[in-house]
C-alpha angles and dihedrals in degrees: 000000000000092000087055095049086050098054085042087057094038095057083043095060091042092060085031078078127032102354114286101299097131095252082141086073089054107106123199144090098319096040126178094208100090111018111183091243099060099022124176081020110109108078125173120051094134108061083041088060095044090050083040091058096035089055093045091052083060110042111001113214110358107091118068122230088230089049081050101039081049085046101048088044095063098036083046091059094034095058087052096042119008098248122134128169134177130282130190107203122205108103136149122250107237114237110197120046116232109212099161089044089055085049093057105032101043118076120245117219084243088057111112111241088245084060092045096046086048100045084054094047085056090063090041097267120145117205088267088071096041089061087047101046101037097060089056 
């Protein structure tokens, strides 16, 4: 369960940024993984790299890492609940990591809920899923 609500998040804070292109999964010098604003948050890279590789074994480059962080995100709600929706793949892989834009755009647990709702609002996020995403 908690694994689940983890790659779920993880997958949250990486469209949260630049659009969900896996930029979160960049590492580097201006990383996405631990932005100051949410630290000790981003959980799961591991399972993301086991399923990476796996995937990679199979069909070397055609499916994208943010098509398979997207992927592992619903089937790993879904094993836990029950719960699938939709995805269209296709997406492109970010190339260049944001950290100051995960800084600003994420919203920190000292963040007032006006700030929150709002930083949501900026991604198109409404405060259901405020009270969905920031319990991940």
């Amino acid at each position: 369960m908690r694994m689940a609500a983890s790659l779920l998040r993880l997958h949250f804070l990486d469209c949260f940024v630049n659009g969900c292109d896996a930029s979160i999964l960049l590492d580097g010098r201006n990383s996405e993984k631990f932005p100051t604003s949410n630290l000790n948050s981003a959980r799961g890279f591991e399972v993301v790299d086991k399923v990476k590789n796996a995937v990679e074994g199979a069909c070397s480059g055609v499916v994208s890492c943010a098509d398979i962080l997207a992927l592992i995100a619903r089937d790993s709600v879904l094993l836990v609940s029950f719960h699938l929706w939709f995805l269209k793949l296709i997406r492109r892989d970010g190339q260049v990591p944001n950290q100051r834009g995960a800084n600003l755009a994420i919203p920190s647990q000292y963040d007032t809920l006006d700030t929150i709702i709002s930083n949501f609002g900026n991604v198109g996020l409404n405060v259901t899923d405020v009270v969905s995403l920031s319990g991940t």
